[in-house]
C-alpha positions, 0 to 999 in steps of 0.5 A, spaced: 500 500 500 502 506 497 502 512 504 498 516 498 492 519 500 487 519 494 482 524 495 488 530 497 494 527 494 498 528 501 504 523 500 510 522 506 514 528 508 522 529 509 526 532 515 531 530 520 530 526 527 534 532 531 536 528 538 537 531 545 545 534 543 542 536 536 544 529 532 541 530 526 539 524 522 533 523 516 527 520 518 520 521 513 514 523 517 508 519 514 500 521 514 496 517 516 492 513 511 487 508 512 483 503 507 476 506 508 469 504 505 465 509 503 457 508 500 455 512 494 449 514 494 448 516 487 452 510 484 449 505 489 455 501 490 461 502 496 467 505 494 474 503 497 479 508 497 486 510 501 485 515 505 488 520 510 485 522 517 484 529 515 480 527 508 476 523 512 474 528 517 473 533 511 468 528 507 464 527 513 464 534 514 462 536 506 456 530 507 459 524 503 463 522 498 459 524 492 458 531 495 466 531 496 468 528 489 463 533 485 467 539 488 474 536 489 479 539 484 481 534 479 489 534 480 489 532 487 484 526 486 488 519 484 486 516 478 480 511 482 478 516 485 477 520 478 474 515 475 469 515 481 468 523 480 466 523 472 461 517 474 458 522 479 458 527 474 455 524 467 449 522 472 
């Protein structure tokens, strides 16, 4: 499983591990990801996806993933997730 979320694109960071004495060494600072299921209305059917913690707060919030996908911008979508929108959109 790739550490990419596919609703906001947020991949792993770079920077360092800074000890007690100022040792500095590299380390990746990962988003936590998840393997969720959402439920589509308009497409009824469930749909899987990788998702970080903060994209899926945000679409509980926007009302559910039809709702969030039909505002989402098109470049932070993964290519699932883009096929998913332009189904919801051509119905």
């Amino acid at each position: 499983m790739t550490r990419i979320c596919e609703l906001t694109g947020k991949k792993p960071l770079k920077g360092h591990k800074v000890s007690h004495a100022n040792n500095k060494t590299k380390r990746r600072f990962l988003p936590g990801i998840k393997k969720v299921t959402f439920k589509s209305d308009f497409l009824k059917k469930n749909i899987s996806l990788n998702v970080s913690n903060a994209a899926l707060r945000t679409v509980d919030f926007k009302g559910g993933i039809d709702k969030f996908l039909k505002k989402a911008k098109s470049h932070q979508l993964s290519k699932k997730a883009k096929k998913i929108r332009n189904n919801i959109l051509t119905k």
